[in-house]
C-alpha positions, 0 to 999 in steps of 0.5 A: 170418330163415328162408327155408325149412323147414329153417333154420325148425327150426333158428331155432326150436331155438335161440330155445327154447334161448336163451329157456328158459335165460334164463329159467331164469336168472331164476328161479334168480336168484330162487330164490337170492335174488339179487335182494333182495341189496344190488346184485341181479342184479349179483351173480349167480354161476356157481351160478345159470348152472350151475344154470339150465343143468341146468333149461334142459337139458329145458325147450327141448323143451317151448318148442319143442314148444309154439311150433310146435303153438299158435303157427303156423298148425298149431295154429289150431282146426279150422273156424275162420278166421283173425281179420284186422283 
């Protein structure tokens, strides 16, 4: 885990990275119509990877810009206190 600011972003930039093209992958996958396939997702090409990888391309800066502002502390509302079970 991060143990500092720095390592922060860089542990976050490839988390989005790997997370938006998995699931870039996945939707592709079923865009395709892989997984009604006899064998399902065994049978994934290179075509659903290349193609996942074109969509992912952009899709990691949202994931990390949405993970850092709503995810953190940052992106608590104003005057609200922290809910602590």
């Amino acid at each position: 885990m991060p143990k500092n600011k720095v390592q922060g972003v860089i542990f976050g930039i490839l988390m989005s990275i790997t997370m938006a093209y998995g699931m870039e992958v996945y939707n592709v996958a079923w865009k395709m119509g892989i997984p009604t396939m006899t064998g399902g997702f065994s049978n994934m090409t290179n075509d659903v990877f290349a193609g996942a990888f074109v969509e992912a391309a952009y899709m990691w800066i949202f994931v990390f810009l949405f993970s850092n502002l709503w995810g953190t502390r940052g992106g608590r509302i104003p005057g609200q206190t922290p809910h602590r079970p």
